[in-house]
C-alpha positions, 0 to 999 in steps of 0.5 A: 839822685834826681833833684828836681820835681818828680811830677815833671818826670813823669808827665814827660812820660806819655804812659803816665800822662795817659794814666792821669787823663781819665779816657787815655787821648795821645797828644795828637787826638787831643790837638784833634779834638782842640782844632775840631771844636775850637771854632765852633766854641770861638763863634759861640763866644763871638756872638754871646759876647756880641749879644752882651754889648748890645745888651749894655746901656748906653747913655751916649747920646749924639751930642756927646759924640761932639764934644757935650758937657762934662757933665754928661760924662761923668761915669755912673755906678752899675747895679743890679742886672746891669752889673752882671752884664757887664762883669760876664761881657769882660769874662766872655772877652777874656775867654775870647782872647784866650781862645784865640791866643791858643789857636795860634799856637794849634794852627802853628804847629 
């Protein structure tokens, strides 16, 4: 009697992988489909994330950059259009480091 998961079971088994994909790819047409399209989707998020910093406002001016007032500095609340570039330029990072995390993992192998 096996104690444990039974889904580990049969996810080792590469019949009952390829039952739960839905168009049946071996593990290596999968790892070729990943190193084909994972640059391209790395440039697509390089340059929305890119796009989106520069979309973002900045109230830095040049004298803060040499030691302004504190007042100057005080963090402000975003709204609006403002809030949603900033949340999906945070997203598009995260997506990013992933993406790059699991291209070292395809590349080492």
């Amino acid at each position: 009697m096996a104690i444990g998961p039974t889904w580990a079971l049969k996810l080792s088994n590469p019949e009952a992988l390829c039952i739960l994909l839905t168009s049946c790819y071996t593990l290596f047409q999968l790892m070729e489909l990943v190193t084909t399209y994972l640059p391209w989707a790395q440039i697509v998020l390089a340059v929305t994330m890119t796009a989106l910093i520069l979309l973002q406002q900045s109230d830095a001016s040049l004298g803060s950059a040499f030691g302004g007032s504190m007042s100057e500095s005080i963090s402000r609340t975003r709204r609006g259009s403002e809030k949603y570039i900033f949340f999906a330029t945070i997203i598009i990072g995260v997506l990013f480091i992933a993406s790059t995390i699991l291209a070292l993992f395809v590349v080492g192998q």
